[in-house]
N, C-alpha and C positions, 0 to 999 in steps of 0.2 A: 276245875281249874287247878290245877297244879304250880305252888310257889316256886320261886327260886332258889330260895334258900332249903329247899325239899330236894331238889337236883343237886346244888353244889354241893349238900352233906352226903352224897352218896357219889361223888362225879368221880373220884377214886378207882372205887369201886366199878362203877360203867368204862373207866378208860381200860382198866385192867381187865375187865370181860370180853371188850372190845379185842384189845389186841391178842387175847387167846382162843378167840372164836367168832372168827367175822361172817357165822350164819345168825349172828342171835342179835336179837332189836330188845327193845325194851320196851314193854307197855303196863302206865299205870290201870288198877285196878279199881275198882269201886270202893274196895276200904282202903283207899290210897295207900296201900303196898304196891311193892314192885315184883312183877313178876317176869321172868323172860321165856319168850313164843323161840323158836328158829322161827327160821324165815318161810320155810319148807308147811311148816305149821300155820303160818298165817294166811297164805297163797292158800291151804288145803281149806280154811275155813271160809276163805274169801271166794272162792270155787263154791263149796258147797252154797255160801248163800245166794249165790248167781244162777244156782242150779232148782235152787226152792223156788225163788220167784218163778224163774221161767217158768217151773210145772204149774206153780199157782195159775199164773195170768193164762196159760191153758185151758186151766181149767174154767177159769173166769169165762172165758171165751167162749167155750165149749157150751156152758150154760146159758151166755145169752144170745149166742150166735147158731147154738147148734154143732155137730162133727166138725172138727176143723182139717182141715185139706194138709197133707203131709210135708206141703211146700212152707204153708206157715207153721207148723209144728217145726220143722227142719231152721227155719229163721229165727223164732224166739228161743232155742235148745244152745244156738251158736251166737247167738246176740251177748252183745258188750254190757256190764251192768250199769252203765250209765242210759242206752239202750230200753233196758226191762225199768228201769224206772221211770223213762217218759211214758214207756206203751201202757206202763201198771197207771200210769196218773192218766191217759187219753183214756183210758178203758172207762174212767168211773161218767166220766161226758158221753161216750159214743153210742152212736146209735148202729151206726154200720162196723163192720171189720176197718174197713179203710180207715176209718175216724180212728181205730184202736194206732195205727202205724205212720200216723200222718207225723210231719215235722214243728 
């Protein structure tokens, strides 16, 4: 949780970064320092984690379903990651494929 008065001692500083580079966000850190991503940077890392699930729950499948059909390979590769984390949460219940994709 991040104070207030943690932001206002630095909101200076963030206006100023702000108006000289409006690719860059701010995200606190685990040792509550500030660190700044671009935004290009965060999309890349938000991509990758979109891209691990997908292979995981793949793989997931693959082992309890057997080879999976290149129509659902091709579905969970271009799935949304709100997506890969119902199918990742149906997966641990199902017994069939369908149960993995149901709504």
């Amino acid at each position: 949780v991040v104070h207030l008065s943690q932001w206002l001692g630095r909101w200076g500083e963030l206006k100023s970064l702000a108006r000289t580079n409006p690719f860059v966000v701010v995200v606190m850190g685990q040792e509550r320092k500030m660190s700044y991503v671009l935004v290009a940077e965060r999309l890349g890392m938000e991509k990758g984690r979109a891209e691990g699930q997908a292979e995981l729950l793949l793989l997931q499948i693959e082992r309890r379903f057997g080879p999976v059909a290149k129509a659902v390979t091709q579905r969970v590769r271009r799935a949304q990651a709100k997506d890969l984390e119902a199918w990742s949460l149906n997966f641990v219940d199902a017994t069939t494929l369908d149960d993995v994709f149901r709504d």
